[in-house]
DRENFILO-718991 format. One line per 10 residues: for each residue z, y, x of N, C-alpha, C. Coordinates in pm, whole numbers, padded with zeros to 5 digits. Atoms other than C-alpha are relative to their C-alpha. Layout:
// DRENFILO-718991
Z:Y:X:Z:Y:X:Z:Y:X  ...
***
This chain:
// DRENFILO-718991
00083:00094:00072:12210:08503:05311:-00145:00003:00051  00156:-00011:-00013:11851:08420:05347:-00070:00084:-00053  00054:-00075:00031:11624:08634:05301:-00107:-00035:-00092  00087:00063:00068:11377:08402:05148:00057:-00037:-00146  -00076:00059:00110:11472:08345:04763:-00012:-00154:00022  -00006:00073:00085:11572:08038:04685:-00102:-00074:-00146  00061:-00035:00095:11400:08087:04367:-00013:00067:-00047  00046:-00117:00005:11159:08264:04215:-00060:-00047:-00148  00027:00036:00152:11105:08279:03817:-00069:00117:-00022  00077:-00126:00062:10816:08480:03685:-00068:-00001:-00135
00038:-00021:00176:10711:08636:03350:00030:-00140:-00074  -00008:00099:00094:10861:08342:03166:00025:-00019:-00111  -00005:00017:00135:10772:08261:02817:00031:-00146:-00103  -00011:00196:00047:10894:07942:02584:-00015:00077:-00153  00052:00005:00163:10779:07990:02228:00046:-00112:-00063  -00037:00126:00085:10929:07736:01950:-00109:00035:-00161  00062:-00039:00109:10620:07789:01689:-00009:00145:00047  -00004:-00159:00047:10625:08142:01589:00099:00079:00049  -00090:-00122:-00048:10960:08219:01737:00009:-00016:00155  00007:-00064:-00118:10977:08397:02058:00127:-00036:00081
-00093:00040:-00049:11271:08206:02248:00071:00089:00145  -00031:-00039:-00143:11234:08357:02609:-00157:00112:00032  00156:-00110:-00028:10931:08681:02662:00037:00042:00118  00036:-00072:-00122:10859:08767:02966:00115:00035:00117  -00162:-00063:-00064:11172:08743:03203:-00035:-00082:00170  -00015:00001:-00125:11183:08765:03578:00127:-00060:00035  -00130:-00032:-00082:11446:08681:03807:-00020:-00129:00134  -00035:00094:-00120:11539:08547:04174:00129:-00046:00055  -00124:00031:-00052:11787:08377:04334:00020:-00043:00140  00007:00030:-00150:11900:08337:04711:00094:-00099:00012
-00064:00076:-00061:12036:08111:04884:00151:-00011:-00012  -00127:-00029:00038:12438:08064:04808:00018:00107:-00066  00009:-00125:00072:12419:08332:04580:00041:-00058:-00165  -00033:00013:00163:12604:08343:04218:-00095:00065:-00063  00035:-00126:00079:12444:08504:03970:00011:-00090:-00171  -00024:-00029:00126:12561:08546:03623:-00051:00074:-00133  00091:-00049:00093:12334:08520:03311:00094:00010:-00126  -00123:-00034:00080:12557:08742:03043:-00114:00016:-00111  00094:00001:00137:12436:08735:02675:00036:-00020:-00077  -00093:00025:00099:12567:08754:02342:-00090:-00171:-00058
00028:00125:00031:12507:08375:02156:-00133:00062:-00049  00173:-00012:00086:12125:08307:02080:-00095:00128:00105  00070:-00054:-00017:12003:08529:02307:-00186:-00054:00130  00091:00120:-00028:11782:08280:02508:00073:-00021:00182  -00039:00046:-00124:12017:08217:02821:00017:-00151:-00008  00033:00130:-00025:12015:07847:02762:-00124:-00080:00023  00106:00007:-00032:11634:07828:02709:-00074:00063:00172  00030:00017:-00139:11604:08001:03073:00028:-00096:00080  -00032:00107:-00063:11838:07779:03214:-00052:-00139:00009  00112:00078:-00038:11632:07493:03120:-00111:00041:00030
00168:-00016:-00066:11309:07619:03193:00028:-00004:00189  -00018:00031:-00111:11484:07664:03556:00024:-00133:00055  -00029:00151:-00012:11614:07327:03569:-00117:-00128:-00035  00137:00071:00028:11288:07162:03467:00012:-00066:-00078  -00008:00147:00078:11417:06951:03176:-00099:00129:-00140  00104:-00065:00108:11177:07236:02930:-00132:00063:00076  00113:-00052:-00058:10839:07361:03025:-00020:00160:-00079  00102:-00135:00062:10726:07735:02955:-00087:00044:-00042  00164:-00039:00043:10468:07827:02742:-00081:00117:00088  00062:-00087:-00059:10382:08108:02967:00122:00029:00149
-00115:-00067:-00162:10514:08197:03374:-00008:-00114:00092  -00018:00083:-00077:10614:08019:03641:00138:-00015:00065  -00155:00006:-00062:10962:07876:03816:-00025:-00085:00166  -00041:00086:-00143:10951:07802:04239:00120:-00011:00051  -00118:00036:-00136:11195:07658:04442:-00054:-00046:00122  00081:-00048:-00124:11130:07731:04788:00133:-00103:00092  -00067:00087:-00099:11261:07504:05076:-00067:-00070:00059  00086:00151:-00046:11151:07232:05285:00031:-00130:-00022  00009:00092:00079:11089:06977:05124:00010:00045:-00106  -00063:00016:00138:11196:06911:04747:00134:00049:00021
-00089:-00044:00051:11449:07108:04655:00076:-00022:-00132  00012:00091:00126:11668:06933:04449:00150:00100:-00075  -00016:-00118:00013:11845:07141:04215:00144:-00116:-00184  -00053:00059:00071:12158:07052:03974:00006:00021:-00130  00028:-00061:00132:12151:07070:03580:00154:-00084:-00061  -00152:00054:00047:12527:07088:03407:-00022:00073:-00153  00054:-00043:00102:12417:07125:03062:00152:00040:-00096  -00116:-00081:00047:12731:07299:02773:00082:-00116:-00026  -00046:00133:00060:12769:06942:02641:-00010:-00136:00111  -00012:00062:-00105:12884:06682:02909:-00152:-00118:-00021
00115:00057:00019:12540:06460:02973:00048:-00130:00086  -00087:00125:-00032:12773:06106:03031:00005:-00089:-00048  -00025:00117:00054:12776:05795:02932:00157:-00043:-00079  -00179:-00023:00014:13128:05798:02688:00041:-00125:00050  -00074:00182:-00037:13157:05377:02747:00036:-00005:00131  -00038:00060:-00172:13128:05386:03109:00075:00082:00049  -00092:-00056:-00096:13393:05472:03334:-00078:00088:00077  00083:-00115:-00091:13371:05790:03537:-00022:-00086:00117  00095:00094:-00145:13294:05543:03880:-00076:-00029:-00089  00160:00050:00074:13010:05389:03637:-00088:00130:00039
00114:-00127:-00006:12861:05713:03571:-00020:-00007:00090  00080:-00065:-00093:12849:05851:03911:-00033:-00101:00076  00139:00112:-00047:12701:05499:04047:-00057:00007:-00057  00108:-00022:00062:12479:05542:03795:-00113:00122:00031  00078:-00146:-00024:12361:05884:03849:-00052:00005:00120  00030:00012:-00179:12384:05825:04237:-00120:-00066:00029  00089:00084:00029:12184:05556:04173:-00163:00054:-00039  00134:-00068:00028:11907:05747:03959:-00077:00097:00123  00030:-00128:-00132:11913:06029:04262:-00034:-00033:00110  00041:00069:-00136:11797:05773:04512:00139:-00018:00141
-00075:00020:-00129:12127:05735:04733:00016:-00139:00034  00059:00151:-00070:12064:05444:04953:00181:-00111:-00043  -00102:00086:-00016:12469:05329:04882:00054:00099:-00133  -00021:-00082:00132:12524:05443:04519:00186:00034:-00029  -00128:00036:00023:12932:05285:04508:00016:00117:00112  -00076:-00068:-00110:13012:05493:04851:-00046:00118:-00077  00026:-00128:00050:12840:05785:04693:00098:00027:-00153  -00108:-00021:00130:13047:05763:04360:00137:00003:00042  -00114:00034:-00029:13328:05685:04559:00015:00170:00065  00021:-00086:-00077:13262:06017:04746:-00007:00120:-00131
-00035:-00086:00114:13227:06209:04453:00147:-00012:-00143  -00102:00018:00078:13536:06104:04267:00083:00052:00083  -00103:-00070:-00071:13748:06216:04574:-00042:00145:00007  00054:-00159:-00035:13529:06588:04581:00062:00028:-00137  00022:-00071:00128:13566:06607:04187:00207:00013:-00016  -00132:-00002:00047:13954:06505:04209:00014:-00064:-00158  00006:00057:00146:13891:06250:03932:00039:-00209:00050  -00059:00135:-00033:14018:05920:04148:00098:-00082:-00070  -00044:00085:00098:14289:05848:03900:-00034:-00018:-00104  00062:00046:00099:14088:05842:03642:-00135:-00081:-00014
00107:00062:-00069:13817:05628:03814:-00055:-00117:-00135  00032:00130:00053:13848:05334:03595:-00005:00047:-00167  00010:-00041:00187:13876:05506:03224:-00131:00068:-00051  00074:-00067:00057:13622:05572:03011:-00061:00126:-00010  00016:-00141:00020:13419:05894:02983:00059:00062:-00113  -00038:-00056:00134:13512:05908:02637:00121:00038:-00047  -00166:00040:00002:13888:05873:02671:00058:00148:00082  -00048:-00123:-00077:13888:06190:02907:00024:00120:-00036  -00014:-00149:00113:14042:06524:02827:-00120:00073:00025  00149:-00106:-00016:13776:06827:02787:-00006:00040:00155
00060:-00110:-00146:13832:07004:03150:-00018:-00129:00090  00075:00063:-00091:13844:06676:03298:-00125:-00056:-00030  00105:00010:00028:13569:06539:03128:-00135:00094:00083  00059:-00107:-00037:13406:06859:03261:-00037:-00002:00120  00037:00060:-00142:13468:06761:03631:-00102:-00078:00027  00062:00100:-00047:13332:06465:03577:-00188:00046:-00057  00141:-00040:00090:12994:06640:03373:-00034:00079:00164  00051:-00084:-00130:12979:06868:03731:-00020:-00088:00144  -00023:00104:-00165:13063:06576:03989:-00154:-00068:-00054  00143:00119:00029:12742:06372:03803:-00139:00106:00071
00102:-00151:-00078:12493:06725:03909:00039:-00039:00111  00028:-00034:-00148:12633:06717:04226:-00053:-00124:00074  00063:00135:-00026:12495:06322:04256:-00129:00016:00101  00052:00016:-00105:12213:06424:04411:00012:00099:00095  -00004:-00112:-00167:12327:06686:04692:-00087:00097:-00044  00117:-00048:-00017:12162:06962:04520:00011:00163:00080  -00035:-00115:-00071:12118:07321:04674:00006:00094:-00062  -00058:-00130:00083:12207:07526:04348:00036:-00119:-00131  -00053:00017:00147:12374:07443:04024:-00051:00057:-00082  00086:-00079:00054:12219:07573:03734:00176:-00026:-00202
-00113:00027:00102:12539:07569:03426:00037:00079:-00100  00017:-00069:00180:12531:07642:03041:00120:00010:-00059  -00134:-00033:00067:12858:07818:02960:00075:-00121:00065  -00106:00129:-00041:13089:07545:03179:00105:00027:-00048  -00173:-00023:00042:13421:07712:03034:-00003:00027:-00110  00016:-00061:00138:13349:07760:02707:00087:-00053:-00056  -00094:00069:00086:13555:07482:02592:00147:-00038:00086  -00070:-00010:-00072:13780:07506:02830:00148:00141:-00037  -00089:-00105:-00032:14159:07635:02855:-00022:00106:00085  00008:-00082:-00148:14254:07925:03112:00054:-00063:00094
-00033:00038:-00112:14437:07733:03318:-00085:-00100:00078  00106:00065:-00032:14111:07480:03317:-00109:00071:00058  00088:-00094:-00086:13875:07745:03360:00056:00077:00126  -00018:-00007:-00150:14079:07849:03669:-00006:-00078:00086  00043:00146:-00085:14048:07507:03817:-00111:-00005:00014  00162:00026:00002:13700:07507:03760:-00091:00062:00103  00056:-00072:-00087:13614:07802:03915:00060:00020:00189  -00073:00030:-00189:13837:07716:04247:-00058:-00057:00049  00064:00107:-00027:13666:07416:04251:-00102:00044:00019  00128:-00052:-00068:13324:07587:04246:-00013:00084:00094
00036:-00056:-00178:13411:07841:04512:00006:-00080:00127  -00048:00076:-00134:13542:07599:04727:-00166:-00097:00017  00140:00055:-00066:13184:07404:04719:-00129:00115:00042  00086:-00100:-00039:12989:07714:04755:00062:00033:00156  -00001:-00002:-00141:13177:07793:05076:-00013:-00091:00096  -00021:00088:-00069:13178:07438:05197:-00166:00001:00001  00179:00057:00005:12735:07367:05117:-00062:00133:-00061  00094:-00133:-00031:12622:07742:05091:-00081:-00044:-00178  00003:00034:00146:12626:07607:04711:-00121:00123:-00084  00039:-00120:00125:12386:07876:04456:00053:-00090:-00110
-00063:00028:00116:12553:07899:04115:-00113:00039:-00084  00031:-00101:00104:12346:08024:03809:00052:-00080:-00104  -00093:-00001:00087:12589:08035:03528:-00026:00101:-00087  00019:-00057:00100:12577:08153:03178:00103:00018:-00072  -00142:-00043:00060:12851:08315:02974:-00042:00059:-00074  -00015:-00096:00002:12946:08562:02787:00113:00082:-00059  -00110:-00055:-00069:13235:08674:02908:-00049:00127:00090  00048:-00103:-00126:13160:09006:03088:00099:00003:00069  -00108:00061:-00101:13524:08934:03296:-00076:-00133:00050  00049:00130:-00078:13347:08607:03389:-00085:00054:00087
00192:00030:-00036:13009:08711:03457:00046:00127:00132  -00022:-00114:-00100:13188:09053:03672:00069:-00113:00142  -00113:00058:-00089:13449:08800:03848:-00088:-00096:00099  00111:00179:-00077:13203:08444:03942:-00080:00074:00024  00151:00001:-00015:12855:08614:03967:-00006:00128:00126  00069:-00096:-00095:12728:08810:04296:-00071:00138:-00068  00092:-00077:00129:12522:08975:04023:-00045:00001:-00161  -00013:00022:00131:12458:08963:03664:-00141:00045:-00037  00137:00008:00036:12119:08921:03477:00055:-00009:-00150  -00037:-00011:00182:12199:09036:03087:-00145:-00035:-00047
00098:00005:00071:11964:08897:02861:00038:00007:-00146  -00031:-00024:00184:11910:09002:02507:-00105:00023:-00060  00174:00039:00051:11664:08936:02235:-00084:-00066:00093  00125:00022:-00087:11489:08711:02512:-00075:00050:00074  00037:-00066:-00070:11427:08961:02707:00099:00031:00117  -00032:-00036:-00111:11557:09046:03090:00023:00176:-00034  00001:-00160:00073:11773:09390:02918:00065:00083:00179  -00064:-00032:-00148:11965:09450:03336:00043:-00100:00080  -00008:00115:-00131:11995:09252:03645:00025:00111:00077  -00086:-00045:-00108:12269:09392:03879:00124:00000:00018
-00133:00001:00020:12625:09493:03940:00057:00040:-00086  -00072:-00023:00104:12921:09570:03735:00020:00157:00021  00006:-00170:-00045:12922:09950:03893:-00084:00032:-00029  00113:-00030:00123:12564:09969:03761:00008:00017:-00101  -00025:-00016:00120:12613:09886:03464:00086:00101:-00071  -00128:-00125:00068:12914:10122:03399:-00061:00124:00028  00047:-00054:-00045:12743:10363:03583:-00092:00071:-00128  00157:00062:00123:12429:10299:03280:00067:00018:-00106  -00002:00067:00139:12606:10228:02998:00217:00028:-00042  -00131:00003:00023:13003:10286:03033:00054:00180:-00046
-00070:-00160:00018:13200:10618:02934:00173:-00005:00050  -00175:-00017:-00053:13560:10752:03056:00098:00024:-00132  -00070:00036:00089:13668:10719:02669:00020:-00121:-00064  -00018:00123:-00012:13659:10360:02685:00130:-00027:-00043  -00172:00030:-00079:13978:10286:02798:00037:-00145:00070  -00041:00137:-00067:14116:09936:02887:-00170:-00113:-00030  00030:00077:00006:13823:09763:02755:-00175:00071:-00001  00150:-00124:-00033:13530:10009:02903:-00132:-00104:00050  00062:00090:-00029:13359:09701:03037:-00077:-00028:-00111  00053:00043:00128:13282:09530:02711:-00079:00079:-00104
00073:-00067:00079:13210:09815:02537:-00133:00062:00066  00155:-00099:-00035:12934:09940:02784:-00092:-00126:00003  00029:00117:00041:12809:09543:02754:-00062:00012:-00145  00050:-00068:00206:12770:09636:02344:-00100:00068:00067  00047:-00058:-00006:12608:09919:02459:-00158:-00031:00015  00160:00036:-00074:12309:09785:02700:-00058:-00145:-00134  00091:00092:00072:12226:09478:02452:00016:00041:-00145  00008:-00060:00158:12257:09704:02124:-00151:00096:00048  00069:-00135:-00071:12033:09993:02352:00012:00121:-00081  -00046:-00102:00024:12276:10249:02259:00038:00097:00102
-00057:-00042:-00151:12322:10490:02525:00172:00049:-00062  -00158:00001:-00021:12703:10576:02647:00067:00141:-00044
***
């Protein structure tokens, strides 16, 4: 990978009034690089994720993306962000459209054969089941060609046999366009399996950023047993030692 991050997020703070959403949290990301933000609900991994994605501003910090030029960067929010009336071709001429591609139809047409959503070209968004729906919520991000994904729990509502499609589908564009993921769960099997690395946040705070051998390492014991993972997960965002 490059050696240059990608991106670079510092001390970032988002305040809602009085409450403390996101204090002070670091983190970088390289170039084709997963990384997996694990966190029990509420702990402010959706408020990072937008502050990375630029659709929220930070009351305090800063977020670069480094490249030449504009670095254009994809946002797949938990809840599909689709038009339900218009057909999936609508949407992604639409979206293509917003993202400046000089031939919006060839570009929708181009993303309906990547997403594997061609027979359902002409039906409604609204009419679509959840995982495909889901395709089509990830094929609209990838509208403008961007050089990371940025995605708020994508399997949440998702079967297993959907969330294995999902994630085939995202390795296979990470090896094809040197893709970065940052993905939010919390699943610690997800966040060990998809993510290069893992960035736990809890209480809004940056609680470990690294591997799953760290962490166990940190926080796991050999009376665990089958489910030694999870419980050393409890552990680091309770800050109980092991």
């Amino acid at each position: 990978m490059d050696a240059r991050p990608l991106m670079e997020a510092r001390a970032l703070v988002r305040r809602y009034r009085r409450f403390v959403a996101l204090d002070g949290v670091d983190m970088r990301l390289s170039p084709g690089e997963s990384v997996a933000l694990l966190g029990p609900n509420g702990a402010g991994k959706t408020t990072l994720l937008e502050l990375l994605a630029g659709v929220a501003r930070p009351s305090e910090g800063t977020v670069t993306w480094n490249g030449d030029g504009a670095v254009r960067v994809g946002w797949v929010p938990q809840r599909p962000a689709v038009y339900q009336r218009l057909t999936a071709r609508e949407n992604l001429r639409l979206f293509a459209g917003l993202e400046g591609a000089e031939d919006p139809a060839a570009e929708a047409a181009r993303l309906l054969e990547r997403a594997d959503l061609e027979a359902v070209a002409g039906r409604p968004a609204g009419s679509l089941s959840t995982g495909t729906l889901q395709r089509l919520n990830l094929a609209v991000a990838l509208a403008g060609r961007p050089a990371a994904l940025l995605l708020d729990e994508p399997t949440a509502t998702l079967s297993p046999d959907q969330r294995l499609r999902l994630w085939e589908w995202l390795g296979d564009l990470r090896a094809a366009d040197e893709l970065a993921l940052v993905f939010s769960t919390q699943s610690v099997q997800e966040a060990a399996r998809h993510g290069d690395r893992m960035v736990v946040i809890a209480r809004g705070r940056c609680a470990f950023a690294g591997g799953m051998p760290e962490l166990m390492d940190r926080w796991g014991s050999r009376q665990d047993g089958a489910d030694a993972d999870e419980r050393a997960f409890l552990r680091l965002v309770e800050g109980t030692p092991a």
